[in-house]
C-alpha positions in Angstrom: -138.1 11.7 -159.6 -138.0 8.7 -157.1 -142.0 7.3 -156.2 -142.6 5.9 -152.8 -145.7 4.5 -152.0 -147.6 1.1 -151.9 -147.4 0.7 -155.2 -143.3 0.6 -154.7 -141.9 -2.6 -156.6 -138.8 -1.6 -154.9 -137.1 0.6 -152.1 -135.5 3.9 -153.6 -132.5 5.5 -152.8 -131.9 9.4 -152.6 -129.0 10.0 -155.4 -128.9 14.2 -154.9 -129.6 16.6 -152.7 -132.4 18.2 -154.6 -134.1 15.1 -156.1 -137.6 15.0 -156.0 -139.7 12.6 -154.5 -143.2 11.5 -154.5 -144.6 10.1 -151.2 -147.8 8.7 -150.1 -151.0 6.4 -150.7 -154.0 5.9 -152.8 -155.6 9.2 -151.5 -153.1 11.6 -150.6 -149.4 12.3 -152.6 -146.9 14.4 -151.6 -144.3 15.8 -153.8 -141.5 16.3 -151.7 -137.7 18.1 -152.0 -134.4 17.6 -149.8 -132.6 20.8 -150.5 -129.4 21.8 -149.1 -130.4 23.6 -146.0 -134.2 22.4 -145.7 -136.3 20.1 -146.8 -139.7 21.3 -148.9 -143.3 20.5 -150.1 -143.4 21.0 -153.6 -147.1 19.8 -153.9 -150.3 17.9 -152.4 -152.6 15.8 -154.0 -155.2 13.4 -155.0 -155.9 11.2 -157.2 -159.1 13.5 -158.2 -157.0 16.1 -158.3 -155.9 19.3 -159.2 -152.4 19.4 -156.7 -152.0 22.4 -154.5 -148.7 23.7 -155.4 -146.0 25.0 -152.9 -143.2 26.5 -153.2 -142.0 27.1 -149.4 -139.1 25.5 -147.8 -139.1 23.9 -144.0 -139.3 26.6 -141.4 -136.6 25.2 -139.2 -135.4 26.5 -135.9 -132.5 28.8 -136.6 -131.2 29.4 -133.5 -130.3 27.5 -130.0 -128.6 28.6 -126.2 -125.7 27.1 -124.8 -124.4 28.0 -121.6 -126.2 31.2 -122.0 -125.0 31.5 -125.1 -127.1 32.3 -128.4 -125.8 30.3 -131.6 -127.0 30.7 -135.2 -127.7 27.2 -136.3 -126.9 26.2 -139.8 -128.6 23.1 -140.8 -126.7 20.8 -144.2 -128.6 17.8 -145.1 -127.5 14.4 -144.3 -128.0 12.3 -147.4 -126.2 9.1 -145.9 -128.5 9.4 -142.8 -131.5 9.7 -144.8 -133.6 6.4 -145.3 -136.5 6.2 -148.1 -138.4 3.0 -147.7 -142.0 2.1 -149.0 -144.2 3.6 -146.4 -142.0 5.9 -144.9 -139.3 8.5 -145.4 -136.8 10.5 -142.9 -134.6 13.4 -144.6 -131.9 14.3 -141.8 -130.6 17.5 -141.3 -127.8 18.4 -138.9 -125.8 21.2 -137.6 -122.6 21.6 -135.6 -121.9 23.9 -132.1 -123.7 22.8 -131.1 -124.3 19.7 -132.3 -127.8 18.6 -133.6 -129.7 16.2 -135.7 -132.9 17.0 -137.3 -135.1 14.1 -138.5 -137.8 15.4 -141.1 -140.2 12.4 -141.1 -143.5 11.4 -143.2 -145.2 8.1 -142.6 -148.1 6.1 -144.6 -149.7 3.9 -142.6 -152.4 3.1 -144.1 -153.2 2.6 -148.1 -156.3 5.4 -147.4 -156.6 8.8 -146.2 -153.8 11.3 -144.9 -150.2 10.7 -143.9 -148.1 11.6 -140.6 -145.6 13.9 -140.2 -142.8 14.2 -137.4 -139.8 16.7 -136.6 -137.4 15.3 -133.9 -134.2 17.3 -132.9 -131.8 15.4 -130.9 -128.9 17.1 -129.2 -126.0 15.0 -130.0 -123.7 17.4 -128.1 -122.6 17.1 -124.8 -123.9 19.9 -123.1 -127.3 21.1 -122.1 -129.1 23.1 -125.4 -132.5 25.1 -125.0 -134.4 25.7 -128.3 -137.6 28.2 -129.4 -140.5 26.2 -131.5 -140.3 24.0 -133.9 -143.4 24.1 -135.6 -145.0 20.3 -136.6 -146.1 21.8 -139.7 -146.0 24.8 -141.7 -148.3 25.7 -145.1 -148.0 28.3 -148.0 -150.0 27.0 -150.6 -150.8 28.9 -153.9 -154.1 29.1 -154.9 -156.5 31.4 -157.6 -157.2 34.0 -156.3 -160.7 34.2 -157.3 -161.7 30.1 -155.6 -164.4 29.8 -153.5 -163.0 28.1 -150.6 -164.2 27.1 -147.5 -163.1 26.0 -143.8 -164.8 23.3 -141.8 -163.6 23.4 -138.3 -165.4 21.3 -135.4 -165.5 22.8 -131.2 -165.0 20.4 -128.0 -168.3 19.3 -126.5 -166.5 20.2 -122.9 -169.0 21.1 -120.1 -171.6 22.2 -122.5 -172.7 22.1 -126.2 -171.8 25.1 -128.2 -174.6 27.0 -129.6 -172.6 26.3 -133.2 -170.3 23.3 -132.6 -169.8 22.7 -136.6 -168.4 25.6 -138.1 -168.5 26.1 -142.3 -166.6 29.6 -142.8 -166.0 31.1 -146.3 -162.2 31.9 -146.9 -161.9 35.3 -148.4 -158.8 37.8 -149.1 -157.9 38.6 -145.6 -159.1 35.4 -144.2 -157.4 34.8 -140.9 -158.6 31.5 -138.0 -157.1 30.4 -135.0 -157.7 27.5 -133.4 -156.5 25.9 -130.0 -156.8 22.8 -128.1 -155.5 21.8 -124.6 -156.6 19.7 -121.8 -158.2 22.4 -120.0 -160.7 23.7 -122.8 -160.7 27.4 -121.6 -162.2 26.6 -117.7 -162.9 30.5 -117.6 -165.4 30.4 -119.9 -164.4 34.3 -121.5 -162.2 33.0 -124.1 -163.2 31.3 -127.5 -164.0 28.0 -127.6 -161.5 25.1 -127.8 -161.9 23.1 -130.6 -161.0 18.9 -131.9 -157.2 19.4 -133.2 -158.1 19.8 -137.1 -159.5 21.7 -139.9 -161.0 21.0 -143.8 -160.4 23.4 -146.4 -162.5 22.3 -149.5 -163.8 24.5 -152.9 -166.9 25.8 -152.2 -168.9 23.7 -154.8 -167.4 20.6 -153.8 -165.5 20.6 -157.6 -161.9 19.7 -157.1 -160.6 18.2 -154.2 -159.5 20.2 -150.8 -157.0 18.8 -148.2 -157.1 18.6 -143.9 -154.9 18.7 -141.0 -154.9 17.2 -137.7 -153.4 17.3 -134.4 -151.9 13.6 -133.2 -151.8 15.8 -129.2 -153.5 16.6 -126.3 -151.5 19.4 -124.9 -151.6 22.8 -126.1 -152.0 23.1 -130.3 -152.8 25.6 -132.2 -153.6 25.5 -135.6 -153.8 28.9 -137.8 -154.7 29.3 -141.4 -154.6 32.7 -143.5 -155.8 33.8 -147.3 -153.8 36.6 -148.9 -154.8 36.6 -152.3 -153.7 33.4 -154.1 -152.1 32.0 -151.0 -152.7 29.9 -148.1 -150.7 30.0 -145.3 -150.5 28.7 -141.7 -149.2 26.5 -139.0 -149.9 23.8 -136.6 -147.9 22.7 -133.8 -147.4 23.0 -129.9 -149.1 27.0 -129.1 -146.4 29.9 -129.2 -148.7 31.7 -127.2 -148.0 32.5 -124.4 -144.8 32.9 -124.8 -141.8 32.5 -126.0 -141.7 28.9 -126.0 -138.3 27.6 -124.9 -137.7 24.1 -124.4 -134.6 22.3 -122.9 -132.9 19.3 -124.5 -130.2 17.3 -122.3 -127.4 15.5 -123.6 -128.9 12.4 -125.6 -132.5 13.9 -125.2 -135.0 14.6 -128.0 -137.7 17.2 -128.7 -140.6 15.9 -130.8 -143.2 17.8 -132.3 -146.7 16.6 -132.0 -147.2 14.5 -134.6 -149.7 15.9 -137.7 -151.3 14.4 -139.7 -152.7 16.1 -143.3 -154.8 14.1 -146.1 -156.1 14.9 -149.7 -159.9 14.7 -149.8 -162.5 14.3 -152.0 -166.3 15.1 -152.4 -168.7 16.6 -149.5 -167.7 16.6 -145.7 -169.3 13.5 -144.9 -167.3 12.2 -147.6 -164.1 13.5 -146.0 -165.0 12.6 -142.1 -166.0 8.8 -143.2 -162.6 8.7 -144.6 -160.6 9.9 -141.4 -163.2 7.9 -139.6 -162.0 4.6 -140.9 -158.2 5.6 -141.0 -158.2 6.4 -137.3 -159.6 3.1 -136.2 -157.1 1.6 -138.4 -154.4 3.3 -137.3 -155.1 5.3 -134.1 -157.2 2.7 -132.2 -156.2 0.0 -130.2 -156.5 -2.7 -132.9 -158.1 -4.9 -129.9 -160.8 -2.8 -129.4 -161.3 -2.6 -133.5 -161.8 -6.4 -133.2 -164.4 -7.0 -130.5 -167.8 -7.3 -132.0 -169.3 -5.7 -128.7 -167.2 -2.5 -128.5 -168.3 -0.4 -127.7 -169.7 -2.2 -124.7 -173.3 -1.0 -123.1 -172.6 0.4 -120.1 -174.6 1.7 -116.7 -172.6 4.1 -115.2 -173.3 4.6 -110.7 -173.1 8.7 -111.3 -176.9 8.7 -110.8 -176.4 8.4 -106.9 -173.6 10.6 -107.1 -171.2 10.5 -104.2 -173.4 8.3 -102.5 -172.7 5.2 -103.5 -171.8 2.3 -101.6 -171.5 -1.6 -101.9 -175.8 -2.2 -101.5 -176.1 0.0 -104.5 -173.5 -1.0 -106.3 -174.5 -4.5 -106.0 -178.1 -3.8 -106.7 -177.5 -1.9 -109.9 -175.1 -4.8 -111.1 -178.1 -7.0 -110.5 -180.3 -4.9 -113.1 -177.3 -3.9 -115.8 -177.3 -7.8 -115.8 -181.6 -8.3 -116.1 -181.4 -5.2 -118.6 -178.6 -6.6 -120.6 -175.9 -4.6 -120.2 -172.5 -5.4 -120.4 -170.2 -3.3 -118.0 -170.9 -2.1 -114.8 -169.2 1.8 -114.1 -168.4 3.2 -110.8 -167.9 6.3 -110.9 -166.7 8.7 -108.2 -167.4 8.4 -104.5 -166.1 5.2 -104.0 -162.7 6.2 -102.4 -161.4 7.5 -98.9 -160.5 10.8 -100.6 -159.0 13.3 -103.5 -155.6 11.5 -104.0 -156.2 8.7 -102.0 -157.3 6.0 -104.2 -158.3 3.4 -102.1 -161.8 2.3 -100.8 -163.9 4.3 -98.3 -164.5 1.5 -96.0 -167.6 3.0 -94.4 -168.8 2.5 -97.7 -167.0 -0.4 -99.3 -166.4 -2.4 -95.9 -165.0 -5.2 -98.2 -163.7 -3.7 -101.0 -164.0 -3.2 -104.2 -162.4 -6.3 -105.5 -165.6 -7.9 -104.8 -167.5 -5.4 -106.5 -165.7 -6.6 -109.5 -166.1 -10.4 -108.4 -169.8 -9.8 -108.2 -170.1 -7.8 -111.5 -168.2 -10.5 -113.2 -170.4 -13.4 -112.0 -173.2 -11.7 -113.5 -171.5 -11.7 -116.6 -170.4 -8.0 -116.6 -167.1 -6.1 -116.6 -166.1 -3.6 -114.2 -164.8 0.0 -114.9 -163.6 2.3 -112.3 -163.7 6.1 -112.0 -160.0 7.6 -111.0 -159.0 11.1 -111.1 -155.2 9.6 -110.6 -153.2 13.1 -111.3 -154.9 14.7 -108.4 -153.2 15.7 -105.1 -155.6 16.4 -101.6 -154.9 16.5 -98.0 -155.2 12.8 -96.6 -152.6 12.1 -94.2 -153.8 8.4 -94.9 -150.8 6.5 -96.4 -150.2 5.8 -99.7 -152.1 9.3 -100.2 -150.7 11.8 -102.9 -150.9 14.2 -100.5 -150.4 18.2 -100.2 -149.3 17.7 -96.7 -146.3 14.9 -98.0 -143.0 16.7 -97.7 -141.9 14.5 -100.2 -144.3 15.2 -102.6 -144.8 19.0 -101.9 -142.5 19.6 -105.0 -145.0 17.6 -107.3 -147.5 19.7 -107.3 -147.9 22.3 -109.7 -147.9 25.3 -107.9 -148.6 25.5 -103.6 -152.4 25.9 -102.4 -152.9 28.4 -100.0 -152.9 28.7 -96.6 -156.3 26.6 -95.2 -156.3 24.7 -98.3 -159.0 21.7 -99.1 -159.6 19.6 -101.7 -163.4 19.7 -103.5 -165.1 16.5 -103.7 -163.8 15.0 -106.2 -161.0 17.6 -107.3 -157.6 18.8 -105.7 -154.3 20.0 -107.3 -152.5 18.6 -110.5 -149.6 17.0 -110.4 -146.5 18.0 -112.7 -146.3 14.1 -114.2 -143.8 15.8 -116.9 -141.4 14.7 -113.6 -139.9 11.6 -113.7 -140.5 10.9 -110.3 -144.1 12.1 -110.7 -144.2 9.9 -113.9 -143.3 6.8 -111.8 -144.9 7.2 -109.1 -148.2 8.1 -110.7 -147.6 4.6 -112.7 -146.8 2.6 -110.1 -150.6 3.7 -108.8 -152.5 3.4 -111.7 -151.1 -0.2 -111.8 -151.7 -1.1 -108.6 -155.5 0.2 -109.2 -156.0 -2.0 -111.9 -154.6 -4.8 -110.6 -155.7 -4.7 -107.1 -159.3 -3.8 -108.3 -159.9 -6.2 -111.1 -160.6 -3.3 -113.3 -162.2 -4.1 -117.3 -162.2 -0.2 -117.9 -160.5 2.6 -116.3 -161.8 6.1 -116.2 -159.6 9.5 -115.7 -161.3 12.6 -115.1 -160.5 16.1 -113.9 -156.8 17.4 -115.6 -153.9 14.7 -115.9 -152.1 17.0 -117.7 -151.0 20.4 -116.4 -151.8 23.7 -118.1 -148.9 25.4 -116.2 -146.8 25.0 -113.3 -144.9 27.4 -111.7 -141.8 25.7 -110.0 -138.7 26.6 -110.7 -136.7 23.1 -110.2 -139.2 20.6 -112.5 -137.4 20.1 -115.9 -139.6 21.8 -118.0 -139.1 25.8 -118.8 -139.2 28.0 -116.0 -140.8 31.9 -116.2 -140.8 35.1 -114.0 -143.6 34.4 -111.1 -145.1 37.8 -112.1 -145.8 36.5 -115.7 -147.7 33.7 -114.0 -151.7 34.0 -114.0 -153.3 31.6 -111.2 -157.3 31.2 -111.0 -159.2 29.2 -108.7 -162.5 27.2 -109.1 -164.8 25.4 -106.2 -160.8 25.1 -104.5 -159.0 23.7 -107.8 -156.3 25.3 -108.7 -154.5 25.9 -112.3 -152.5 28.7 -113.6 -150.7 29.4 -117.1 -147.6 31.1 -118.2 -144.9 31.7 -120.7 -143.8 28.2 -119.6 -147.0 26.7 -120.3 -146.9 25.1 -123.4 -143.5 23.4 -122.2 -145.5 22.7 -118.9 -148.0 20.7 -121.1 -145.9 19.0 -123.6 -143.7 17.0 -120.9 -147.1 16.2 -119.3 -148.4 15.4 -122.3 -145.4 13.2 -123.2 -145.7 10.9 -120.1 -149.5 11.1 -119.9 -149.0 8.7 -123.3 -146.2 6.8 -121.8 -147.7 5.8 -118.2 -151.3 4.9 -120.7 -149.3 2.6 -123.3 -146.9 0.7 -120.3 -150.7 -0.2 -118.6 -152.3 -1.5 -121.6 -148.7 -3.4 -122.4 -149.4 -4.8 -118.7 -153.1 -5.3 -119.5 -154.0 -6.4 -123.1 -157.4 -6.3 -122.4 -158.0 -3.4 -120.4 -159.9 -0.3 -122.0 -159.2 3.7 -121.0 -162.2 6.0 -120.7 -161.0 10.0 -121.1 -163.2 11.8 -119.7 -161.4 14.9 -118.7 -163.9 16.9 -117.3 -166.4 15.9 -119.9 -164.9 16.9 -123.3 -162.0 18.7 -122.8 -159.8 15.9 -123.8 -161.1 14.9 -127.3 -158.4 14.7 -129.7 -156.5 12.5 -131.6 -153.4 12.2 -129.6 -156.5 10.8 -127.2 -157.4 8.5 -129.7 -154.5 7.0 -129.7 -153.6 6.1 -126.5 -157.4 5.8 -124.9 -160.5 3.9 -126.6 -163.3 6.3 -126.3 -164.1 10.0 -124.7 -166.8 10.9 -122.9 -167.4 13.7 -125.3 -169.4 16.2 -123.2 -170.4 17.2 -118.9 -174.0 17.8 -119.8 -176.5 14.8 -120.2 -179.7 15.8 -121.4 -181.1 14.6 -124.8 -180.0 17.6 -126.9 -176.8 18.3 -125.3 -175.9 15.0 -126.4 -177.1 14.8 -129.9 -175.3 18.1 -130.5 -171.6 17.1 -128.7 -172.3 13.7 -131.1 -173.5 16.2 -134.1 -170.2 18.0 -133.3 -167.6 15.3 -133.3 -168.4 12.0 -135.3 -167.1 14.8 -138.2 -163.9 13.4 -137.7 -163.8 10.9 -134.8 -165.5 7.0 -134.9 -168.8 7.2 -133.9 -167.9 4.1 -131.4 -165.3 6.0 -129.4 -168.2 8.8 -128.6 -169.4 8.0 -125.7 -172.5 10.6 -124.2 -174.2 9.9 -120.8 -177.8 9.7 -120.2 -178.7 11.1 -117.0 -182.9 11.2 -115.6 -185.1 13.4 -117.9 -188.4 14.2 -118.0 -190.1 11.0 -120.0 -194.0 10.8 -119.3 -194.7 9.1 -122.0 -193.0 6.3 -123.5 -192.3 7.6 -126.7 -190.1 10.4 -124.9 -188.6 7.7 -122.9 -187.1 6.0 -126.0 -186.1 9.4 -127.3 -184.1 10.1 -124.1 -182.4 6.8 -124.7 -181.9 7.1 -128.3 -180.2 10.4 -127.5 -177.2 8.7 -126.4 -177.3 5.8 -128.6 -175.5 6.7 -131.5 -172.2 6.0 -130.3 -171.1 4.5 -126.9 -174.3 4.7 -124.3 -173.8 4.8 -120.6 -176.8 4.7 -118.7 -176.3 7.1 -115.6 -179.7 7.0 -113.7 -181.0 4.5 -111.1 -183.2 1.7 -113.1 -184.7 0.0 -110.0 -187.1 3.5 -109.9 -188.4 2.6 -113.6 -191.9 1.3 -114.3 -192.6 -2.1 -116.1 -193.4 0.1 -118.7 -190.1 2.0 -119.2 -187.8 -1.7 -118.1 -189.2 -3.6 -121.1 -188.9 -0.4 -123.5 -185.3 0.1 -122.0 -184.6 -3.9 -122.7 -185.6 -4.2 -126.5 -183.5 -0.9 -127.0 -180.9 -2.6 -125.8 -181.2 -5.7 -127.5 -181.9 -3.7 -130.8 -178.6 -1.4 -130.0 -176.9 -4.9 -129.8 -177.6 -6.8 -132.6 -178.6 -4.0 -135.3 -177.1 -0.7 -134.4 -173.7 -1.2 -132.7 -172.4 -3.2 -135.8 -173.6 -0.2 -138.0 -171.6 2.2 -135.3 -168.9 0.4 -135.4 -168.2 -0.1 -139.1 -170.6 1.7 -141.2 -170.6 5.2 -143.0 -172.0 8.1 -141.0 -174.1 10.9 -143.1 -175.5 14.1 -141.2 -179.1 14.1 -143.0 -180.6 16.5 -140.4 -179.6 19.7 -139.2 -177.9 20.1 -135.8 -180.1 19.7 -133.0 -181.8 22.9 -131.4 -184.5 21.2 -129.0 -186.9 22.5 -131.3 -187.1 21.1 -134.6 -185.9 17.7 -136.5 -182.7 16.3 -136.4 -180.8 13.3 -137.5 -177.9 11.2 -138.8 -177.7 8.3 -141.3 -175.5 4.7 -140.6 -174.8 3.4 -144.0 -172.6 0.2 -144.7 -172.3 -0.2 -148.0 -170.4 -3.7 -147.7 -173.6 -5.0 -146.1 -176.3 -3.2 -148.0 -177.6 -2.1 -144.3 -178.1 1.5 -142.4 -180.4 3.2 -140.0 -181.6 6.6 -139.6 -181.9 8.2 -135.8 -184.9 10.7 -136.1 -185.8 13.0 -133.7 -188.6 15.4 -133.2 -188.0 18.3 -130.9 -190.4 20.2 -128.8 -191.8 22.0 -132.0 -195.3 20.3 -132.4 -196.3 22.2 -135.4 -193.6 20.3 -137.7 -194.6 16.8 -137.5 -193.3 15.3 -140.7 -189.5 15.3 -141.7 -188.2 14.4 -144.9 -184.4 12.7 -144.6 -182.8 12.5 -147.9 -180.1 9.7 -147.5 -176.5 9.3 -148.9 -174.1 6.5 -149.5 -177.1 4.0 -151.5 -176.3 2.1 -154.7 -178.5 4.3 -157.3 -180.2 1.1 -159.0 -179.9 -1.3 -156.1 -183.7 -1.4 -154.3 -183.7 -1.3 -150.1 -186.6 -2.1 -147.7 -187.2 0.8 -145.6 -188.6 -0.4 -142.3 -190.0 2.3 -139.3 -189.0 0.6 -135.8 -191.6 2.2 -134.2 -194.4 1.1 -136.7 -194.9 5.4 -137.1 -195.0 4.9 -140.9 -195.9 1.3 -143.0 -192.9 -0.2 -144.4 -191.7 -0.2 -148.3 -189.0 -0.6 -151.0 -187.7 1.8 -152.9 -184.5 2.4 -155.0 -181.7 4.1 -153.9 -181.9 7.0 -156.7 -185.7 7.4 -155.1 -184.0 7.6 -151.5 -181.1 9.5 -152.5 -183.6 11.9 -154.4 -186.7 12.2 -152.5 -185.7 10.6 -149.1 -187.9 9.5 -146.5 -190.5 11.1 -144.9 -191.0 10.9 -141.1 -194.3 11.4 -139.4 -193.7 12.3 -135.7 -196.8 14.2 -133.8 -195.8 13.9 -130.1 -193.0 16.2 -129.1 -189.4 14.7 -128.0 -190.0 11.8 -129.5 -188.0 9.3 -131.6 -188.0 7.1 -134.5 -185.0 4.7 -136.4 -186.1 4.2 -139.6 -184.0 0.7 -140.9 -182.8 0.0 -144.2 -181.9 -3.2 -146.1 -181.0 -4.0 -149.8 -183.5 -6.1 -151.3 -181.4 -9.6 -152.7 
């Protein structure tokens, strides 16, 4: 048996066709098999262990069409294409008429949590080849049939909070969960919930260690999982449905799958979503944005005028994010002539916005843009993406109707999965940045298509019958057979136009917005730096959308808006702000309308976020200590770093006035070490206790007045 891992004095070679090898990092092992015809997972684990034991080879395409022509494919393993290193390993399969190369491929990236996993099938032949699914990754894992197991699965904020969100589901005989993800999040609204690419599957009693799977895409996934007795079976990988999927490679061309990844955990959930936590800022993030001690940046977004704004607002609210201490300055939409026509309105920007930028930036503030770049309207302007363009008529993804107009701020999506598309869309998102002196770009509404219905574009075409179209305030979108094909070439060069501009622009950051929440995944995560994680702004629709994701995503990459709210008191004032202060905070309201009152509270928030909270969000352990938020009741969540011997717990008190006192029992303290526990908001006198007494007892906290706040602040004693 041949080890490859960190550990690795060496660089093995593979001597057989059925030698074993063990694969991975200080968290998760594989146990893997190159067999003649496929490769195989013999076994997962941890170091905690026990394994979970497999015995089920590769599911591999077995089949392929050229020139109309079905042929059986036969795969035979490669051994002098295969390369074993240290952190990676690629087993090669390939088959002839036609001519194919599969590359089975794991990587460690990290020494801590999971590991990836890649299929790539590249037509070597020298004719045109369509294909049916590869799956990224396919399960059968044998278990006792009498274990108490559960699954953790976690929805998309999107335009509203779920009334669940975080889902704990007991896996019985008969078991059987389907989850998808796309761009779109089910616009409809009469289909289930969409939900983060990923899923947990841990012993009921937290005992012996579980194992999870992720998603590395933002088109359309699906991930399944089944119980059957003393098995566990499922998939994960680009959605069959609907279908059948049928993708075409060219001579020379690839097809990927979206990248998985799948880890070995240990101990509670908290336990499990700390560890992804830190292993996709390691790996995932932008290691730039990683190293900037004020990421992520305070922000005050102009969405609080709505389409109304202009340069004397603008300028205005740069002049208070600058008094108030913020640090970026966000316009958001209403700035340009029109959907698709991405320059300035000059009724309302008479100069520009390049000096919108040059004033935010003399003030000490960078300047983020709303764009919603993939969007075609009806300008006859020029440089317009326009509806009415003969030469772009063929971009879009299917043709409006007769009388056609664009909403406000929406139009119809572009097929980018077109190279000309691709390019062209680019060559405007650069020339935005550029021209506009942008810190921070914003994309909203859908970049990538859920299904187009022309029959020349490059991805997989379908019977127009099979096509369903629907409409919304005049946007357009449709889905097919063709769909997931649709999505997976837009997917594809949604990544590739994102990484050429931050080559371009080391220093620029990527909002995904999305529609609010539709676009929060890891594939995201990867190629942006933080999501605007949900379309409704109020206190509890925040806390729940942050509830919801920081399971699995860095708390510093959630960014929740806080629109105008009801505060007539102070102390609901500071719970409004709090609200969206537990990750990345945009301010969306107009603060030249607050009283003295609310502009100094607002102030030492912000200073506090700055120098105590943000380098908690940033780095520290996150612990749900409170329920999810109802409006009612208490909720909360625990920062803990145990590096520093600091944390902070967020508190909040809903509109329930006869529960005033909330006990939070916290996680992640040394047991004998002894930590000053210290109220903000003077509601309770400080004291020390010991972290066995914390962890044990917790803290009470006392609360009378409705929708109201408190961050309790805790600090080893030296």
């Amino acid at each position: 048996m041949l080890l490859v891992c960190f550990a690795a004095a060496f660089v093995p070679t593979l001597a057989a066709a059925t030698q074993k090898i063990d694969f991975g990092n200080q968290d998760t092992q594989l146990t893997l098999q190159a067999e003649a015809s496929a490769p195989r997972i013999l076994r997962l684990a941890s170091p905690a262990g026990p394994a979970w034991e497999s015995a089920a080879a590769e599911a591999l395409v077995d089949h392929a069409t050229v020139d109309g022509a079905t042929k059986e494919l036969h795969w035979r393993f490669d051994r002098a294409a295969t390369r074993v290193q240290a952190t990676s390993l690629t087993l090669v399969y390939e088959t002839h008429n036609p001519d194919l190369r599969l590359s089975w491929e794991w990587q460690a990236r990290s020494q801590h949590g999971p590991l990836e996993h890649t299929i790539s099938i590249e037509n070597r032949s020298g004719h045109e080849v369509w294909i049916p699914l590869q799956d990224s990754f396919s399960f059968d894992w044998k278990t006792q049939a009498n274990q108490s197991l559960q699954q953790l699965w976690i929805d998309k904020g999107a335009g509203k909070a779920p009334p669940v969100g975080t889902h704990l589901a007991d896996i019985g005989d008969g078991y059987r969960w389907l989850g998808e993800s796309s761009t779109f999040a089910h616009p409809r609204g009469d289909e289930p919930r969409e939900i983060i690419p990923y899923f947990l599957v841990k012993p009921a009693d937290n005992s012996a260690s579980g194992w999870y799977l992720g998603v590395e895409f933002s088109g359309r996934i699906a991930l399944s999982l089944q119980r059957h007795g003393d098995t566990l079976q499922g998939r994960a990988g680009l959605n069959p449905q609907p279908g059948p999927f049928r993708t075409r490679l060219a001579p020379g061309e690839s097809f990927v799958t979206p990248t998985i990844f799948l880890g070995a955990s240990r101990g509670s959930i908290d336990d499990a979503g700390n560890t992804l936590r830190r292993w996709v800022r390691e790996v995932l993030n932008d290691p730039r944005s990683v190293r900037d001690p004020t990421y992520p940046w305070l922000t005050n977004n102009s969405w609080g005028s709505g389409m109304a704004i202009d340069t004397a607002q603008a300028r205005r609210m740069i002049d208070d994010s600058h008094d108030l201490g913020f640090e970026m300055f966000h316009l958001d939409a209403g700035w340009f002539r029109a959907v698709g026509d991405w320059y300035p309105d000059a009724k309302k920007f008479p100069q520009g916005l390049a000096t919108i930028a040059s004033y935010a930036h003399q003030h000490g503030l960078k300047f983020g843009l709303w764009v919603d770049w993939a969007q075609a309207g009806n300008s006859s302007q020029p440089g317009a993406m326009s509806v009415e363009n003969p030469a772009m008529r063929d971009w879009l993804t299917t043709d409006p109707p007769p009388g056609w107009r664009p909403a406000e701020f929406k139009g119809i999506t572009v097929d980018i999965g077109q190279p000309v598309v691709q390019a062209w869309v680019s060559k405007e998102v650069e020339r935005v940045v550029h021209d506009y002196d942008l810190d921070m770009l914003e994309h909203d509404g859908y970049v990538v298509a859920q299904g187009c219905d022309r029959g020349d574009h490059l991805h997989a075409t379908c019977d127009p019958k099979d096509v369903h179209r629907y409409s919304d305030e005049d946007f357009i979108w449709m889905d097919g057979p063709n769909s997931s094909d649709v999505s997976y070439r837009a997917t594809r060069a949604y990544y590739a136009i994102y990484a050429q501009l931050k080559r371009d622009h080391p220093g620029l950051l990527l909002e995904i917005c999305n529609d609010g929440g539709r676009m929060v995944d890891f594939g995201s995560a990867a190629h942006g730096d933080y999501f605007s994680i949900i379309d409704s702004y109020d206190p509890l629709s925040n806390r729940q959308a942050f509830y919801d994701a920081s399971h699995v995503l860095p708390s510093a990459m959630l960014e929740t808006y806080v629109k105008e709210w009801p505060t007539p008191r102070i102390e609901n004032f500071r719970y409004m702000l709090r609200s969206g202060m537990m990750g990345w905070f945009t301010l969306m309201l107009d603060t030249t309308s607050w009283s003295h009152e609310q502009h100094d509270a607002a102030l030492a928030e912000l200073q506090l976020y700055k120098t105590t909270l943000r380098p908690l969000i940033r780095t520290a352990d996150l612990y749900h200590v409170g329920p999810r938020a109802d409006g009612k009741g208490w909720d909360g969540i625990e920062y803990f770093d145990p590096k520093r011997g600091k944390g902070v717990v967020y508190a909040f008190h809903g509109a329930d006035e006869n529960v005033k006192t909330y006990t939070f029992v916290l996680k992640g303290l040394q047991l004998r070490r002894n930590y000053r526990v210290r109220f903000q908001d003077r509601s309770s006198a400080d004291f020390v206790r010991s972290g066995r007494e914390l962890m044990d007892a917790g803290v009470a906290v006392t609360l009378p007045l409705a929708n109201s706040s408190e961050l309790v602040l805790i600090g080893a004693v030296q």
